[in-house]
C-alpha positions, 0 to 999 in steps of 0.5 A: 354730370352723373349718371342715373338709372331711372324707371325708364332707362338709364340717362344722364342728369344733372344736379340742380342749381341754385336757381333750380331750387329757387324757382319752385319757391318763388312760383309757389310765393306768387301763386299763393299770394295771387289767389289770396289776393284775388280770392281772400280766404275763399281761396282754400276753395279751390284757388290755392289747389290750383296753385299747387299743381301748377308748382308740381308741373313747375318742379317737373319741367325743372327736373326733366330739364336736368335730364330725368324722365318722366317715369322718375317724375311719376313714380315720385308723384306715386310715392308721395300720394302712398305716404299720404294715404293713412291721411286720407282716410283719416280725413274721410274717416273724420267727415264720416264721423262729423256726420253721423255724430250729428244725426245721433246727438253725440255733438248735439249733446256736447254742444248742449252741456258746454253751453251750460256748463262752461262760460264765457271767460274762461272759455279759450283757457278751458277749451285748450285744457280740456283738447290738452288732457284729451291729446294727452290720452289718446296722443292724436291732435287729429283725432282731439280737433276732429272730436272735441274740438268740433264740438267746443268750436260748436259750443263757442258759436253757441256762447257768443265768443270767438270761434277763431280763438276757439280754434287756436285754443283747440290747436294749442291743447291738441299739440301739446299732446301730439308733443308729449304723448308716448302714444304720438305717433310723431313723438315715437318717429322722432325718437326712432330717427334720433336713436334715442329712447321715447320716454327720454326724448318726452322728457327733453320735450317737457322743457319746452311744451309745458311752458310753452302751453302755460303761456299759451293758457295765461294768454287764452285766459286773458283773452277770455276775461277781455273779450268774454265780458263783451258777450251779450248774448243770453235769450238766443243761448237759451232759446238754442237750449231750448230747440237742441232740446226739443230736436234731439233726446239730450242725455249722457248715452249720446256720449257712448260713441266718444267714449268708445272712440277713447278707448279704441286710440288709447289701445293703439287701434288705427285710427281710420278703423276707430274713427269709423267704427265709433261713427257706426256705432253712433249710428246704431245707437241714433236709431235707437235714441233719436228716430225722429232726427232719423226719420226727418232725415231720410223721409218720413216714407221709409221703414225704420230699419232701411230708414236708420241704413239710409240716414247713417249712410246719407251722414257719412257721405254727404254729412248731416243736415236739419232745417229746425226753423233756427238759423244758429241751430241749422248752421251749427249741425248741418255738416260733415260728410266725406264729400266735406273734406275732398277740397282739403284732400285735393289740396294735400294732394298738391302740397305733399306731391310738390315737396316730395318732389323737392326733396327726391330731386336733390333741389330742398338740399341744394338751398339747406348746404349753404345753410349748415355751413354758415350756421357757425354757432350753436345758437345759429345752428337751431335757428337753422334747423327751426327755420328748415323745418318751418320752410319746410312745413310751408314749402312741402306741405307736408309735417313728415317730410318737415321732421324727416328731412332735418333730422336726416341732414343735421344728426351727422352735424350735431354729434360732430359738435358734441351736442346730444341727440335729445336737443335734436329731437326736441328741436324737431319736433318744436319746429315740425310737428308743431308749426304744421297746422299754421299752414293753411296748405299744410297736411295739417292746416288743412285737415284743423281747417276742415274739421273745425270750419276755421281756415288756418289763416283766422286761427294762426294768431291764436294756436299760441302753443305753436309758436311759443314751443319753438321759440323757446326750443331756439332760445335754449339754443342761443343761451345755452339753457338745457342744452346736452353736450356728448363726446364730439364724433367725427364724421368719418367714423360714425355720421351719427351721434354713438349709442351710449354717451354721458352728457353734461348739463347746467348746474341744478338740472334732474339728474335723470336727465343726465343719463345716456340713452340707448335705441 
């Protein structure tokens, strides 16, 4: 028994047993598998959010039983939906933009020149290239899959080729940059929990993404070359050509407002403020270029200035819609919308709030000890971080939480067996960040599913970076390939890896990669 102090007074509580722990995740195991077998894909509608809530209320009767108040329970909850708010205004910010890129021909206009321009065997290959040097820039993957990943997911449609593969591809190459953009904001997290320099952890991560995204691409390119030469699909390609021209003024202006949208992440600008500002200036700049999609929009009875005010406010809200006579066309444009993306919030609400409360309660640490005391070798050790940070990404549904937590509980463990803090971040970072969007649930499988109109379930077996990223981050692990040894340090004197420490490496590595690294 120990003693707390909680919000409403203090009480005795209890730790969690093992059985604690275990309950959450077994009634979060049937529920989802319940509602995908009632439900089938339909279950993100609705189904899964449900579930959600039921293991939040599951996990508060566990903590209540061991002697928390309620007050504790809320004011967990609170700090849950804090840590979520940035998310959520991004993801309202990219519904906004959604819309209003499609009433202004911005996406129009992407998806006419990709139709035209890129071809159907090497369509997957080149949609991860062109979202990689995207992510690259910007370091967003959000902003990449909710900007150019719309419309190549778009153009796919458009093509005739597979949009679940599109997406993946679009997944693949947005990630890449997520990894090793200086810009990432999880690229920089990581760094910082590790105490390690950003431009020393993206070299470490360069060992594992860029092969990774290689493979990803051979197979991708493959994928194209096999299925692209299944495409058949001429006359209604061009017939599309042909409408998209006729509804909207097709030309390089409609791109202005992707341009200013790189230019805003490349500086640093939050990115709720510059997703929304580049929606805003669509907007003006439709009712300048396009005011015969404007006023077929909103009604032919309104002024053109309370017209344009209507229709970009109506495309923010409840996204774009057209009826042009041409099904493909209308299903292609008519979307977005803040009102679009409330299903995916609602069920990161109930995701993030159900791991937060894992984690604060002590009942995720409770399943990890046993864990780390039976990762002996240094092979087993990162097959461990990888399979937390993963178990993580799908229990907590949340990628922070799934990169936090790891670093904080294995940073002690690494420096005790004299391993670097770079293959810590590296190995984090291989199995958080990038494993998130696999997850439908997950913040991020949420948010790739919302934008792109592909659920994580059609695309997972595509996002190739994914999965191949960490698989090699583990194999380095097991042979010993690129791993950094540092002086042991005991437990007792520091619990992290020292400031300045000499490493060594296998024969033939960069010396560069030899150096010690400060904060």
């Amino acid at each position: 028994m120990i003693t707390a102090d909680a919000p409403g007074g203090p009480g005795q509580v209890r730790d969690p047993s093992l059985a604690d722990a275990i309950i959450p995740l077994v009634t979060l195991v049937v529920l989802i598998a319940g509602s995908l077998a009632l439900f089938g894909l339909d279950a993100l509608d609705g189904p899964i959010q449900v579930a959600l809530i039921l293991c939040v209320l599951a996990v508060a009767v566990i903590v209540l039983k061991n002697g928390y108040s309620w007050d504790e329970v809320q004011h967990a909850a609170q700090n849950s939906l804090a840590s979520i708010a940035s998310a959520i205004f991004i993801l309202l910010a990219v519904g906004a933009l959604i819309g209003v890129w499609n009433l202004s021909g911005t996406i129009p206009t992407l998806i006419y020149y990709g139709i035209k321009i890129l071809s159907p065997a090497w369509y997957y290959g080149a949609s991860a290239l062109i979202c990689g040097i995207v992510s690259l820039t910007i370091g967003s993957s959000w902003t990449t899959a909710g900007t150019i990943g719309v419309g190549l997911v778009a153009v796919a449609s458009g093509i005739g080729v597979s949009t679940a593969i599109t997406a993946g591809a679009v997944v693949s190459g947005a990630y890449l940059g997520d990894k090793l953009s200086p810009l990432s904001e999880t690229t920089v997290l990581t760094a910082q929990l590790v105490k390690v320099r950003v431009e020393d952890h993206v070299k470490r991560q360069a060992w594992t993404s860029v092969p990774a995204f290689m493979i990803a691409l051979v197979v991708l390119l493959v994928f194209g070359l096999v299925k692209g030469a299944q495409v058949h699909a001429p006359v209604p390609t061009d017939i599309e050509l042909k409408k998209i021209g006729e509804i909207y003024h097709v030309n390089g202006w409609n791109l202005l407002p992707l341009l200013l949208l790189g230019v805003l992440s490349f500086r640093k600008v939050a990115a709720p403020l510059a997703l929304t500002a580049a929606a805003l200036f669509a907007g003006v700049l439709g009712a300048f270029l396009q005011p015969q999609v404007m006023a077929d929009f909103v009604g032919k009875d309104t002024g053109a200035v309370v017209g344009s005010i209507k229709g970009i406010w109506l495309a923010m809200a409840n996204g774009f819609s057209i009826r042009s006579g041409t099904g493909e066309i209308d299903r292609l444009l008519s979307r977005g919308g803040m009102h679009s993306v409330l299903l995916t919030v609602w069920l990161i609400i109930g995701a993030v709030t159900f791991g937060t409360l894992l984690e604060h309660f002590g009942l995720i640490s409770r399943l990890v000890d046993p864990l780390i005391r039976a990762a002996r070798s240094t092979g087993r050790l990162f097959a461990t971080v990888f399979a937390i940070a993963f178990g993580l990404n799908v229990v907590a549904g949340d990628q922070y939480i799934a990169l936090v937590l790891p670093v904080k509980v294995f940073r002690a463990e690494f420096a005790r067996r004299g391993l670097a803090p770079f293959n810590l971040s590296r190995l984090a970072a291989d199995s958080a960040t990038v494993s998130s969007p696999l997850i439908a649930w997950n913040s991020c499988g949420a948010y790739m599913g919302a934008v792109l109109g592909v659920s994580a379930f059609r695309y997972l077996p595509f996002a190739i970076f994914c999965y191949a990223s960490p698989a090699l981050s583990v194999l380095y692990g097991i042979t010993g390939f690129r791993i950094e040894k540092t002086a042991p340090v005991e437990p007792g004197r520091s619990g992290a890896a020292p400031r300045e420490f000499s490493t060594t490496i296998n024969p033939g590595d960069d010396p560069a990669h030899v150096q010690g690294a400060g904060e």
